[in-house]
N, CA, C and O atoms as CSV, one atom per row, in Angstrom:
chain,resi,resn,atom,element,x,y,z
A,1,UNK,N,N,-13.849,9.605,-14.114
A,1,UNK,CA,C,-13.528,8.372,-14.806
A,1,UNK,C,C,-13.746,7.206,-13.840
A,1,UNK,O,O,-13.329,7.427,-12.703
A,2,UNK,N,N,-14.256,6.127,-14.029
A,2,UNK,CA,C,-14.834,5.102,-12.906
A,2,UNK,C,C,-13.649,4.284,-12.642
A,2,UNK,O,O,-13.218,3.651,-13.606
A,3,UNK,N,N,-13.164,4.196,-11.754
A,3,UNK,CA,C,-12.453,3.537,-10.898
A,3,UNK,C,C,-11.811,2.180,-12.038
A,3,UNK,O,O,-10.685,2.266,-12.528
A,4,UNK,N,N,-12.343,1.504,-12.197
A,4,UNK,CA,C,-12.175,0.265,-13.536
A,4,UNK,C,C,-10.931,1.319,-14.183
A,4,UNK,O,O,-9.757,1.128,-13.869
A,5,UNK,N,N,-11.149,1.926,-14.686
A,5,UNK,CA,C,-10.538,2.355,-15.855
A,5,UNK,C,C,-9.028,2.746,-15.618
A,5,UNK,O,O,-8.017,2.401,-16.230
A,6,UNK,N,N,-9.229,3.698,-14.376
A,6,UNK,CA,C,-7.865,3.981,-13.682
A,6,UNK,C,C,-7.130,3.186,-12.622
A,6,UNK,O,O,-6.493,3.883,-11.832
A,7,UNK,N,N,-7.085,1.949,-12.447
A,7,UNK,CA,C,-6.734,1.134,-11.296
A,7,UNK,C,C,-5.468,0.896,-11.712
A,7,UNK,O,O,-5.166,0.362,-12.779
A,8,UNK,N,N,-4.474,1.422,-10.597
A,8,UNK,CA,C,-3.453,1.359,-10.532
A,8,UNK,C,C,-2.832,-0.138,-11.222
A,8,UNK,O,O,-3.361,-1.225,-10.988
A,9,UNK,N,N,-1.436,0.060,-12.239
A,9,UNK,CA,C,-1.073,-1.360,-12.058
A,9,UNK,C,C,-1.169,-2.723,-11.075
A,9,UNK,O,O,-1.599,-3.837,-11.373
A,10,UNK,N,N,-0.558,-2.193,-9.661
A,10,UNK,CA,C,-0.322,-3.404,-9.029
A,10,UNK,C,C,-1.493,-3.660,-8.015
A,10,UNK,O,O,-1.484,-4.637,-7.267
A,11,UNK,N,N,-2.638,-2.604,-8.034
A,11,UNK,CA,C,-3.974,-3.465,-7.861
A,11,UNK,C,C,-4.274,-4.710,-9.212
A,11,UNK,O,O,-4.765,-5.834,-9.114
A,12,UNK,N,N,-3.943,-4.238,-9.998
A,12,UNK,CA,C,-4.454,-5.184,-11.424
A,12,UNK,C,C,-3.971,-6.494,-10.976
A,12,UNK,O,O,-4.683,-7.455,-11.271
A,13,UNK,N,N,-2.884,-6.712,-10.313
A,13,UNK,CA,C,-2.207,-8.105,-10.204
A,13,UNK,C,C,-2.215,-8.265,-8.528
A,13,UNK,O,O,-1.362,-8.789,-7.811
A,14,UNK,N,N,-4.119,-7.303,-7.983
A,14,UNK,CA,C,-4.084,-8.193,-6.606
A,14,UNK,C,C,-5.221,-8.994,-6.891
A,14,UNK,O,O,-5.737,-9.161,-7.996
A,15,UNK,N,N,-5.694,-9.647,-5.406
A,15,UNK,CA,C,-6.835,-10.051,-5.679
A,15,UNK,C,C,-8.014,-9.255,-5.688
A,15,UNK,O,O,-8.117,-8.100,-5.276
A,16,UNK,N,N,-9.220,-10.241,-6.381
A,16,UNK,CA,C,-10.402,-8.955,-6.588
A,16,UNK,C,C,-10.983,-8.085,-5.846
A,16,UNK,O,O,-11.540,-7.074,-6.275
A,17,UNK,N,N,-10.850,-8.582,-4.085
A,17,UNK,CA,C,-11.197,-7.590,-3.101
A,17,UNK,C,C,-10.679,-6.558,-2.998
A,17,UNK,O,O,-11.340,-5.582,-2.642
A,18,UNK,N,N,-9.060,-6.441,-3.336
A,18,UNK,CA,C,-8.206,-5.215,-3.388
A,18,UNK,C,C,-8.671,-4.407,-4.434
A,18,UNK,O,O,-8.980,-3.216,-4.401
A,19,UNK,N,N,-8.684,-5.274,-5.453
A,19,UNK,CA,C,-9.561,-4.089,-6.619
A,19,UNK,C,C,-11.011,-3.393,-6.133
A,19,UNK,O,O,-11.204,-2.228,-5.784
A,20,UNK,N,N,-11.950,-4.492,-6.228
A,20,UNK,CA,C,-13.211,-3.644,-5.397
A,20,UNK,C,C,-13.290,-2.730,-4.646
A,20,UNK,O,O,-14.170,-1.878,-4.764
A,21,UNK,N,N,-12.223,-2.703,-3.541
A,21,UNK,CA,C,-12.270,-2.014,-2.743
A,21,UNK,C,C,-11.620,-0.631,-3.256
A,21,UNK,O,O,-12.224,0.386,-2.912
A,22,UNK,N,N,-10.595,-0.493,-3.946
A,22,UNK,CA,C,-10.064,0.481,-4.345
A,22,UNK,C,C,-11.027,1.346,-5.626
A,22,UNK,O,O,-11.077,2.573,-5.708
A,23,UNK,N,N,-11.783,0.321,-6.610
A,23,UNK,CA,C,-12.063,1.000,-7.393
A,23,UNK,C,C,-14.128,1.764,-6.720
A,23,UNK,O,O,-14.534,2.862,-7.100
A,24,UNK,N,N,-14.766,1.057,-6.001
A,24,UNK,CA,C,-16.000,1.838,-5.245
A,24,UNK,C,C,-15.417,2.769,-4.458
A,24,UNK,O,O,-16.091,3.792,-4.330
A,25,UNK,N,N,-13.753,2.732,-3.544
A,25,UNK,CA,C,-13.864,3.909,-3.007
A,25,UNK,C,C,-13.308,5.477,-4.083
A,25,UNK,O,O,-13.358,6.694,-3.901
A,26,UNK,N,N,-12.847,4.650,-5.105
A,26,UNK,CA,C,-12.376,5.681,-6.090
A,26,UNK,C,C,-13.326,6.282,-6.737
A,26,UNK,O,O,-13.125,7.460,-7.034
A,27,UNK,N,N,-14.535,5.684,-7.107
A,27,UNK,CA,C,-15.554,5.674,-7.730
A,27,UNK,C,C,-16.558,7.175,-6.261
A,27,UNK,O,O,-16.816,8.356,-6.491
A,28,UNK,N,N,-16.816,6.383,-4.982
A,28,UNK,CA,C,-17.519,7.193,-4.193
A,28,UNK,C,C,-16.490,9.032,-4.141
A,28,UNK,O,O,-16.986,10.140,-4.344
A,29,UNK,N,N,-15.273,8.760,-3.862
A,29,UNK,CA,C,-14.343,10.103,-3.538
A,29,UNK,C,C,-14.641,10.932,-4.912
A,29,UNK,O,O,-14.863,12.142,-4.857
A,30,UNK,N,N,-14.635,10.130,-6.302
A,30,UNK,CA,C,-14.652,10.791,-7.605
A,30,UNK,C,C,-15.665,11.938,-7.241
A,30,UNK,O,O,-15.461,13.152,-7.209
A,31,UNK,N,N,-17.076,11.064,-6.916
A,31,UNK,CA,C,-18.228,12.080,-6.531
A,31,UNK,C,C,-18.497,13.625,-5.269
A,31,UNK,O,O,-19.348,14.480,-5.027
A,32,UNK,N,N,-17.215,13.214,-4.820
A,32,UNK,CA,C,-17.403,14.290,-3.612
A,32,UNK,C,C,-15.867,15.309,-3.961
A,32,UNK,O,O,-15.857,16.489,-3.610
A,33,UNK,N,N,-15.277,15.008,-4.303
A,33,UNK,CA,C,-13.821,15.389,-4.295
A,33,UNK,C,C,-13.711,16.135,-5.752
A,33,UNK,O,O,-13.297,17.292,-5.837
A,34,UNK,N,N,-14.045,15.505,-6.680
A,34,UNK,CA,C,-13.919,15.152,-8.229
A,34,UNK,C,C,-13.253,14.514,-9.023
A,34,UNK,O,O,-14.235,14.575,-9.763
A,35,UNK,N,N,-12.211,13.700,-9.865
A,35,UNK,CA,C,-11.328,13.344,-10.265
A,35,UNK,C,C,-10.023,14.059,-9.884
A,35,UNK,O,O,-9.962,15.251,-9.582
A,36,UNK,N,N,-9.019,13.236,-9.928
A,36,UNK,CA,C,-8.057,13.807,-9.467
A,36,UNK,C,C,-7.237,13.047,-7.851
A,36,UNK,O,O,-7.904,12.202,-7.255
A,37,UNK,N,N,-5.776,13.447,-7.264
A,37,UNK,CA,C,-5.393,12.982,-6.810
A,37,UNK,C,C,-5.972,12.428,-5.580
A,37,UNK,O,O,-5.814,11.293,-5.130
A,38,UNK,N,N,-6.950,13.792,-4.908
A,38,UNK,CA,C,-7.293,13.196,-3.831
A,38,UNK,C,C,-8.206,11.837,-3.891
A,38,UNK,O,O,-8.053,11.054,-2.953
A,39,UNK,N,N,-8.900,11.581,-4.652
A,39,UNK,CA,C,-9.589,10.526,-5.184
A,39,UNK,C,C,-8.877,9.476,-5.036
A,39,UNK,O,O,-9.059,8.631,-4.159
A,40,UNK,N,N,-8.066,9.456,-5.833
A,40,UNK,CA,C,-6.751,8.157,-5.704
A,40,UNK,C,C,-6.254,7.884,-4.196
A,40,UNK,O,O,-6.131,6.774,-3.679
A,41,UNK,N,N,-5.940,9.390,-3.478
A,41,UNK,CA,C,-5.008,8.904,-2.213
A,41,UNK,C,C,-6.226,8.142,-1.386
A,41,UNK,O,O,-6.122,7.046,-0.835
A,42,UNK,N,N,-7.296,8.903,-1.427
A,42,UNK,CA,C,-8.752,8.117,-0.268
A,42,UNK,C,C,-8.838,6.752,-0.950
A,42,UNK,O,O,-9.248,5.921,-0.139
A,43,UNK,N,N,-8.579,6.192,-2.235
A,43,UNK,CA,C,-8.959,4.684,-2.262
A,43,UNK,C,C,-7.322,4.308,-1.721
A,43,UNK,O,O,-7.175,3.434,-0.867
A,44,UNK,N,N,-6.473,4.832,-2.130
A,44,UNK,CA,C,-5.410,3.911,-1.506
A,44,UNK,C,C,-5.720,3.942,-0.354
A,44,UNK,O,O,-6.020,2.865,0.161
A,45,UNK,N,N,-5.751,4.799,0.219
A,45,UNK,CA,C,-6.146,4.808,2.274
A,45,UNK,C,C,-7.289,3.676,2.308
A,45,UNK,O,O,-7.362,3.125,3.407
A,46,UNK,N,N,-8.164,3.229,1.375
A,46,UNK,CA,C,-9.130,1.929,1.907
A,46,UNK,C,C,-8.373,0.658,1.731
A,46,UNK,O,O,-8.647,-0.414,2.272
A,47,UNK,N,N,-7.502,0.872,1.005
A,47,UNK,CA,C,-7.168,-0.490,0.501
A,47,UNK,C,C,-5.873,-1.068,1.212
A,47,UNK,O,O,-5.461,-2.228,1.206
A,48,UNK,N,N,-5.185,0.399,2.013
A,48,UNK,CA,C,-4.005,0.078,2.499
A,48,UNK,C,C,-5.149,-0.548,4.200
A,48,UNK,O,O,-4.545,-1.342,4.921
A,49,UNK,N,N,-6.258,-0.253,4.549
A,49,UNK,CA,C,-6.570,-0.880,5.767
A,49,UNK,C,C,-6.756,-2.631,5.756
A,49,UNK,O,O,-6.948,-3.429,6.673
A,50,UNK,N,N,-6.626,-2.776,4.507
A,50,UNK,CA,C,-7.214,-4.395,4.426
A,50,UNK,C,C,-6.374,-5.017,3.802
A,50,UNK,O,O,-6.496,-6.241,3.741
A,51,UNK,N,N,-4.929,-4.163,2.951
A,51,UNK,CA,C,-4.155,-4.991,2.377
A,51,UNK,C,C,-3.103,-4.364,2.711
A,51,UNK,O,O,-3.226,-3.218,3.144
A,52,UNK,N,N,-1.602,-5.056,2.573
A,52,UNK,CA,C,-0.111,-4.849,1.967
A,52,UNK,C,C,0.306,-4.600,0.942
A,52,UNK,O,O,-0.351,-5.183,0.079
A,53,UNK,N,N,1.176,-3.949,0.498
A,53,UNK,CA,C,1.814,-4.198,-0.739
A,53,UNK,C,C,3.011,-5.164,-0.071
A,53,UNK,O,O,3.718,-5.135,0.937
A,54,UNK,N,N,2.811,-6.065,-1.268
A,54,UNK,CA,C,4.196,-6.919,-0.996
A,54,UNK,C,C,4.775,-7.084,-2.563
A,54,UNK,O,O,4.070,-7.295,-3.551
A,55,UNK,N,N,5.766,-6.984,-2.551
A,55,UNK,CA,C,6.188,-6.501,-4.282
A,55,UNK,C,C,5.499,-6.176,-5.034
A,55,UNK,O,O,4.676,-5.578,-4.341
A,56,UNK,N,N,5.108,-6.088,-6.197
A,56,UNK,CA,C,4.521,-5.772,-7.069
A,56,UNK,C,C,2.823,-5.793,-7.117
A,56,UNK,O,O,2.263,-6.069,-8.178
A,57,UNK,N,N,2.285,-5.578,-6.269
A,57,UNK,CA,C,1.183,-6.681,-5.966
A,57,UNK,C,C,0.431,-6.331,-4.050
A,57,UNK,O,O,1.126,-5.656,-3.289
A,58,UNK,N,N,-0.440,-6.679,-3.740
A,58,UNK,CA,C,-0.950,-5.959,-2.842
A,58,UNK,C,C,-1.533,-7.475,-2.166
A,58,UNK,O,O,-2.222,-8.143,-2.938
A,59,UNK,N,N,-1.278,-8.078,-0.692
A,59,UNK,CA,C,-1.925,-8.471,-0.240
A,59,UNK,C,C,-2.697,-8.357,0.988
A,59,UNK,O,O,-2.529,-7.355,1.683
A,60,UNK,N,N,-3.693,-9.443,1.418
A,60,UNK,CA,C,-4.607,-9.330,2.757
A,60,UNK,C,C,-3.515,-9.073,3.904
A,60,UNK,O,O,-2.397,-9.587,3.884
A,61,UNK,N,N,-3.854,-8.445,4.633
A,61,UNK,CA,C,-3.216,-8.376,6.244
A,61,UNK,C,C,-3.929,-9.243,6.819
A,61,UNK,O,O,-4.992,-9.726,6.428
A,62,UNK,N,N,-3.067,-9.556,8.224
A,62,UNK,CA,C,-3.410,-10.586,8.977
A,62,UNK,C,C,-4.584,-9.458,10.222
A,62,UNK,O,O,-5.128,-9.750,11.287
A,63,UNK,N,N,-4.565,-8.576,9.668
A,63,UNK,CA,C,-5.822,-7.739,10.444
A,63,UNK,C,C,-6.048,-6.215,9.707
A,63,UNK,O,O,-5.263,-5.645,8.949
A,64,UNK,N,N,-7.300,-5.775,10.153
A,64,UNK,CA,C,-7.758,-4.820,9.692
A,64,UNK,C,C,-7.339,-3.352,9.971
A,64,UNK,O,O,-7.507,-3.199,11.181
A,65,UNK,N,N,-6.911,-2.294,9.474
A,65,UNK,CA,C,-6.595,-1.370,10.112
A,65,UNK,C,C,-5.351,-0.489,9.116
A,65,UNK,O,O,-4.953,-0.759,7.982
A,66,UNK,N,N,-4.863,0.886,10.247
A,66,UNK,CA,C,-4.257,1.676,9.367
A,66,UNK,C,C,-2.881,1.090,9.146
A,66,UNK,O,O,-2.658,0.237,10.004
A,67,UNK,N,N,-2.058,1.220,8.448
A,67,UNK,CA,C,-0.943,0.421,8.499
A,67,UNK,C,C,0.262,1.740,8.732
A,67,UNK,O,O,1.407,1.398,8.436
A,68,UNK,N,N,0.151,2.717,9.067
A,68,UNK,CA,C,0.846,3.747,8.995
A,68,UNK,C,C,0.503,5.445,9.519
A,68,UNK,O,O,-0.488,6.153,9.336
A,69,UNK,N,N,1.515,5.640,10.079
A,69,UNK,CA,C,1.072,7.124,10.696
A,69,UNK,C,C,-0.155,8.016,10.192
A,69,UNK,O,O,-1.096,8.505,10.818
A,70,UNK,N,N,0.199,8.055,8.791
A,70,UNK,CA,C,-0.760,8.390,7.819
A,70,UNK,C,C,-2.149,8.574,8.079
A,70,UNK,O,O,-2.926,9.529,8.076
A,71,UNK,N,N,-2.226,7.071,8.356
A,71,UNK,CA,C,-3.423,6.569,7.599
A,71,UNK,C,C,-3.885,6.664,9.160
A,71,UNK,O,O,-5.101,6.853,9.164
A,72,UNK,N,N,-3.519,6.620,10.103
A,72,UNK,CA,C,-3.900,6.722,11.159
A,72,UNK,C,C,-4.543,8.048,11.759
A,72,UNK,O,O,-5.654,8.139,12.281
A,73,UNK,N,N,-3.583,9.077,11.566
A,73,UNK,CA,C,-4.882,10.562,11.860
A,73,UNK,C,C,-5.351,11.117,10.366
A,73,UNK,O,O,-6.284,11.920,10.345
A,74,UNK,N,N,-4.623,10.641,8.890
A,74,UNK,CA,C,-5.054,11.079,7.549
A,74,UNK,C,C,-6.039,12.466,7.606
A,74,UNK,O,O,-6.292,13.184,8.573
A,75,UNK,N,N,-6.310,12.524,6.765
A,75,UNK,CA,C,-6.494,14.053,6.353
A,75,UNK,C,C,-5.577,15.006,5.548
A,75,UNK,O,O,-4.354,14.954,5.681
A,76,UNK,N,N,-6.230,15.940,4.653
A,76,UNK,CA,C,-5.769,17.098,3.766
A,76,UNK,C,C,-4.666,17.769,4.902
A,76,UNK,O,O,-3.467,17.842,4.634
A,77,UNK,N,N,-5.211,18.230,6.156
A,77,UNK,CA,C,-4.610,18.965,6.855
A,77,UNK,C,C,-3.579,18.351,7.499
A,77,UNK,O,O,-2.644,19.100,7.784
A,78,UNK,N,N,-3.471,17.170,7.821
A,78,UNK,CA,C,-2.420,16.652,8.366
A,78,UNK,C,C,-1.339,15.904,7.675
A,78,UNK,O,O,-1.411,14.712,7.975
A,79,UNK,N,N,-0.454,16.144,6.935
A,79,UNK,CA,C,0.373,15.222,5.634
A,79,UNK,C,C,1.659,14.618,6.564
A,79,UNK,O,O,2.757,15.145,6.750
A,80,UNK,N,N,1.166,13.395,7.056
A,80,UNK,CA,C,2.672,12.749,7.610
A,80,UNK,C,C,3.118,11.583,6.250
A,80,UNK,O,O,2.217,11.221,5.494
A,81,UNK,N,N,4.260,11.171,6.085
A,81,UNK,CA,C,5.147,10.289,5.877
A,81,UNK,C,C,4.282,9.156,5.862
A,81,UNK,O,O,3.840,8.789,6.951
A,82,UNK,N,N,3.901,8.425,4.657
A,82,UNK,CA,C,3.277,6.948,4.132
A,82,UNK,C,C,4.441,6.246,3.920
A,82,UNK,O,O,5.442,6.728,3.390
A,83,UNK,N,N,4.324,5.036,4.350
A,83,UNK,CA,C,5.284,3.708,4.513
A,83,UNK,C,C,4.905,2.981,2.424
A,83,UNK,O,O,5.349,1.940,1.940
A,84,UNK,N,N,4.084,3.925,1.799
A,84,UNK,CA,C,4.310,3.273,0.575
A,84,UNK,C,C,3.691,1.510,0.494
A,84,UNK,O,O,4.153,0.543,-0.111
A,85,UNK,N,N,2.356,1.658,1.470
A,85,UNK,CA,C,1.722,-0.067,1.597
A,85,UNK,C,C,2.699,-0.428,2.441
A,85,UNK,O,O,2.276,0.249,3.378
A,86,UNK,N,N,3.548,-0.880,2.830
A,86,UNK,CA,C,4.262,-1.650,3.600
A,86,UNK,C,C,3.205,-1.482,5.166
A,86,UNK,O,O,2.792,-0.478,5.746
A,87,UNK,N,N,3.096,-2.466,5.361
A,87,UNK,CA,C,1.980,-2.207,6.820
A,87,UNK,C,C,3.353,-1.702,8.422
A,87,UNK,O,O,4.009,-2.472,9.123
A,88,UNK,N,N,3.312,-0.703,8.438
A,88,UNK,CA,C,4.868,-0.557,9.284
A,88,UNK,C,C,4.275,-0.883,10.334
A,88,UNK,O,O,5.070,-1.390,11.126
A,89,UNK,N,N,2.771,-0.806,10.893
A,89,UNK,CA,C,2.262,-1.122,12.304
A,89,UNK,C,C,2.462,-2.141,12.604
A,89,UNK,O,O,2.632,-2.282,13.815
A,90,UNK,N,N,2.541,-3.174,11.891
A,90,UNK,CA,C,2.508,-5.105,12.104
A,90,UNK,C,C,3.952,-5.149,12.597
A,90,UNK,O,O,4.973,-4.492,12.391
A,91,UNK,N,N,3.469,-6.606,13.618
A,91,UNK,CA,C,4.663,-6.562,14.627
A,91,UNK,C,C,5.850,-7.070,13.756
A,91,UNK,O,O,5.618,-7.695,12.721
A,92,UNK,N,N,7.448,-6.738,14.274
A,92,UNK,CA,C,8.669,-6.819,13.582
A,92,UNK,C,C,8.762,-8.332,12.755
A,92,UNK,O,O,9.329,-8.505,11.676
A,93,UNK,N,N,8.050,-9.364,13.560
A,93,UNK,CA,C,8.051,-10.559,12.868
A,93,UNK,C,C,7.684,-10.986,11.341
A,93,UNK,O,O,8.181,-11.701,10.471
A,94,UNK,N,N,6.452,-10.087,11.508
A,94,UNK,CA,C,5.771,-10.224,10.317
A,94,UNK,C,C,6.781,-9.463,9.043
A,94,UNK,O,O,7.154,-9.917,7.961
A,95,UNK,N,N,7.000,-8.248,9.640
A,95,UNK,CA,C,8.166,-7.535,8.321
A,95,UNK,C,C,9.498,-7.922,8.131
A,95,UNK,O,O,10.280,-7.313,7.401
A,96,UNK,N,N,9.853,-9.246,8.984
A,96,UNK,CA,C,10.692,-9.751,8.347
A,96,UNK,C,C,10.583,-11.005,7.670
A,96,UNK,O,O,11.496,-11.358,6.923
A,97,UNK,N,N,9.516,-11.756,7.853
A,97,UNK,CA,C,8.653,-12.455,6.688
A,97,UNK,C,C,8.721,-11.587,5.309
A,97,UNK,O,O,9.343,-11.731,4.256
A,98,UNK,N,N,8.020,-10.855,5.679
A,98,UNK,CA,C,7.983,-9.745,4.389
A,98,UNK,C,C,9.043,-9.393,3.704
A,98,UNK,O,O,8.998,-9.090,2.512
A,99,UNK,N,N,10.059,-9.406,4.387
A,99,UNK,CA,C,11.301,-8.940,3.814
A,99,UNK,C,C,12.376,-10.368,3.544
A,99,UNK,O,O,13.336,-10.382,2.773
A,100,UNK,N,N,11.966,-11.354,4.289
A,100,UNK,CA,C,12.351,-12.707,3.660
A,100,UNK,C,C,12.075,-12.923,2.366
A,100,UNK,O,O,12.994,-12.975,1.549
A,101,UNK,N,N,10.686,-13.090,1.973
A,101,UNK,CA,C,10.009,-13.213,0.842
A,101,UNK,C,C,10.391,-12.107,-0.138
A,101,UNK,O,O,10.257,-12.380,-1.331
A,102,UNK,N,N,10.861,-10.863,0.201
A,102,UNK,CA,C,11.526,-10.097,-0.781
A,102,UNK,C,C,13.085,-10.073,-0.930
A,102,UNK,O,O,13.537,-9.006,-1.344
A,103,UNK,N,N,14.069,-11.172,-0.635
A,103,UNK,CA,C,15.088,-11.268,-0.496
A,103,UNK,C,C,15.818,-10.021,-0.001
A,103,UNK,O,O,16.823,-9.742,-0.655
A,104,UNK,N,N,15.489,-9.134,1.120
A,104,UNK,CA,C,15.766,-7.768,1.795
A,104,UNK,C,C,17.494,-8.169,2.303
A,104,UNK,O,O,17.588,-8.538,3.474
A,105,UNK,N,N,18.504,-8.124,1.677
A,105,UNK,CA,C,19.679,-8.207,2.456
A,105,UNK,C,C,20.249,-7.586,3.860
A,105,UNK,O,O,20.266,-6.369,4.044
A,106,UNK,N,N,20.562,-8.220,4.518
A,106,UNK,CA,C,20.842,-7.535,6.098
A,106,UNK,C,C,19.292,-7.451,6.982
A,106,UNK,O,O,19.057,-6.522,7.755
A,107,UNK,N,N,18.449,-8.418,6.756
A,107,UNK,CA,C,17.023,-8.369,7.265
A,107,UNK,C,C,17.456,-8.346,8.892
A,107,UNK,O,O,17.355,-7.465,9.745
A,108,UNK,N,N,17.942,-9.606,8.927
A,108,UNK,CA,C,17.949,-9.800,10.138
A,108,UNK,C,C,18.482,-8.777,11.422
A,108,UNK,O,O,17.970,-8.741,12.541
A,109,UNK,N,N,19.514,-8.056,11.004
A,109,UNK,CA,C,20.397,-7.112,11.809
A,109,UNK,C,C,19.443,-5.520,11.896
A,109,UNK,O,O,19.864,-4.656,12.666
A,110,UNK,N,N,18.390,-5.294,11.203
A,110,UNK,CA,C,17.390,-4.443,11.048
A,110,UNK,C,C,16.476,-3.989,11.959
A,110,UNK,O,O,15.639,-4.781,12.392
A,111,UNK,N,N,16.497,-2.507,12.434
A,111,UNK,CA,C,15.342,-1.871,13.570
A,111,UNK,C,C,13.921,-2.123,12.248
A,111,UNK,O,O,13.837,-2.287,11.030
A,112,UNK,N,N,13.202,-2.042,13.182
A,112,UNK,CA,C,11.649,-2.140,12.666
A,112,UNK,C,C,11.549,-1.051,11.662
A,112,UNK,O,O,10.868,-1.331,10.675
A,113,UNK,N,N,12.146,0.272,11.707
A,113,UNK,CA,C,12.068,1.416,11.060
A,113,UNK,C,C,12.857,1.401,9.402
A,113,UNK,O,O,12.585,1.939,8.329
A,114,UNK,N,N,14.013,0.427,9.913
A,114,UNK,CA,C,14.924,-0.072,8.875
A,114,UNK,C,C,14.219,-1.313,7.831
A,114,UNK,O,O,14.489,-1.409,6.634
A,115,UNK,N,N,13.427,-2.066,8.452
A,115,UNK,CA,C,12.793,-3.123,6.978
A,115,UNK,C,C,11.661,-2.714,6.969
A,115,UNK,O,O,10.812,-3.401,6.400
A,116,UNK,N,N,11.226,-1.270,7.694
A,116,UNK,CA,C,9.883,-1.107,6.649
A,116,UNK,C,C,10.624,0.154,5.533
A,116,UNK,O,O,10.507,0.050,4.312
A,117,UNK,N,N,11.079,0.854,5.933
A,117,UNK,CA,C,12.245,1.333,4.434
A,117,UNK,C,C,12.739,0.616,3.337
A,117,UNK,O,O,12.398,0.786,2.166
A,118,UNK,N,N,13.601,-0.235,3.783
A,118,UNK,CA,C,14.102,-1.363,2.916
A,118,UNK,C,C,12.882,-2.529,1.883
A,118,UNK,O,O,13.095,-3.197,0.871
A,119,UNK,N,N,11.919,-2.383,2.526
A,119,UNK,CA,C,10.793,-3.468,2.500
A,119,UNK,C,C,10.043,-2.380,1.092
A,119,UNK,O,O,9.832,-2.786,-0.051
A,120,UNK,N,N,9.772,-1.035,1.587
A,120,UNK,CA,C,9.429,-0.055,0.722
A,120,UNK,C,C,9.924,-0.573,-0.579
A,120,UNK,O,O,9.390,-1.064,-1.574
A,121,UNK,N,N,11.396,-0.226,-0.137
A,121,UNK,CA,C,12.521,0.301,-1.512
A,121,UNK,C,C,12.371,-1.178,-2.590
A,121,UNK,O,O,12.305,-1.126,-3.818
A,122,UNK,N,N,12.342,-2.449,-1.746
A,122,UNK,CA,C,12.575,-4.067,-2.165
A,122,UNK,C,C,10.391,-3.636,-3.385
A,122,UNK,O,O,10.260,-3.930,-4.574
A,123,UNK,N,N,9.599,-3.183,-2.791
A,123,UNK,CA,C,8.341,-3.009,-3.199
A,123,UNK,C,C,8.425,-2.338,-4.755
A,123,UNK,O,O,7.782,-2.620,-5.766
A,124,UNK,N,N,9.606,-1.220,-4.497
A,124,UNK,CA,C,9.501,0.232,-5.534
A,124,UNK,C,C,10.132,-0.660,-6.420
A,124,UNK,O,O,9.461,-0.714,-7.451
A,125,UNK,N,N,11.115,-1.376,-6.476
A,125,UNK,CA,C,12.020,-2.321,-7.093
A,125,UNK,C,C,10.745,-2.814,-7.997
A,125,UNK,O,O,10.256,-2.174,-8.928
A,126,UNK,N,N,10.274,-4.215,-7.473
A,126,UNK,CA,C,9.330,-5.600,-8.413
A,126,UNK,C,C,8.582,-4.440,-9.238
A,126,UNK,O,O,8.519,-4.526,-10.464
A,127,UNK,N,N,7.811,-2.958,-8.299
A,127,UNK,CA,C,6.992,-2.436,-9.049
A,127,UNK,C,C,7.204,-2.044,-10.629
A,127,UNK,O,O,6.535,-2.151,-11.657
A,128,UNK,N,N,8.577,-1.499,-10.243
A,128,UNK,CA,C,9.114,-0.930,-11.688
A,128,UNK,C,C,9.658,-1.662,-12.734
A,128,UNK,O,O,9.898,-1.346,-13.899
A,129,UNK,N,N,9.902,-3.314,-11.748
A,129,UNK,CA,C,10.483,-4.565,-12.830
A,129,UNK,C,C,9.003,-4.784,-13.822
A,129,UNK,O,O,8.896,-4.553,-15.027
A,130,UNK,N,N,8.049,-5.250,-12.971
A,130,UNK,CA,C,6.978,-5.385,-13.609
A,130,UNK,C,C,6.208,-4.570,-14.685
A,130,UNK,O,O,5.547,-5.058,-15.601
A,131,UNK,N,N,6.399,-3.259,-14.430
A,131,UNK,CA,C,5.873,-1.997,-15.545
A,131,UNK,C,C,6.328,-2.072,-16.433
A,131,UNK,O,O,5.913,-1.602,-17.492
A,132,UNK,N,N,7.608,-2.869,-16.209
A,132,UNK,CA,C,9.002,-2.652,-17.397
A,132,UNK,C,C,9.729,-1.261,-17.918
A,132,UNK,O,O,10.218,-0.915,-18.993
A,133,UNK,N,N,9.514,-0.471,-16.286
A,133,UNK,CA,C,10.604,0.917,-16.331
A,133,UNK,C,C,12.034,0.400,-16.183
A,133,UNK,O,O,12.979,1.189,-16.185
């Protein structure tokens, strides 16, 4: 099924590069992989190098790259713990911007490990306001 068709909600409400990018790499994995999850996880892995999720919605990073253990050695064979878009690599400053802008209570008093959790959970939140679960 071409990438268009299946694009996640909160690509729908990023900008068009986040879509592009998600739906050609969904589109290229379809062909080697076949439909199906792994398809999906390899475009999220492109899209998490160039964007955030920040609530409901996915934006540019202030740089290019993996944003998470994950995405950093990725692979079938290796399954670590995804931060769920939240870029956990970006320095503490930035995720508490992030977590400003998501009204994250107790931001400030927070290890780096603590508002990219919280930052997650504040993400899983708008996502499911917006779906209207």
């Amino acid at each position: 099924m071409p990438g268009r068709e299946v694009l996640p909600s909160t690509l729908r409400r990023s900008p068009e590069k986040a879509q592009r990018t998600w739906e050609k790499t969904h589109d290229s994995a379809v062909q080697t992989y076949g439909e199906g999850q792994r398809a999906h996880r390899t475009a999220f892995a492109a899209v998490k190098h160039q964007f955030e999720k920040v609530g409901d919605h996915w934006e540019p990073k202030g740089r290019k790259g993996p944003s998470d253990r994950q995405a950093e050695g990725g692979g079938p064979e290796r399954r670590a713990p995804t931060a769920g878009g939240v870029d956990a690599n970006a320095p503490k400053e930035h995720l508490l911007e992030v977590a400003r802008r998501l009204d994250v209570r107790g931001r400030s008093s927070m290890a780096k490990p603590e508002l990219v959790k919280a930052i997650e959970k504040a993400n899983d939140r708008q996502t499911r306001k917006a779906r209207g679960d």
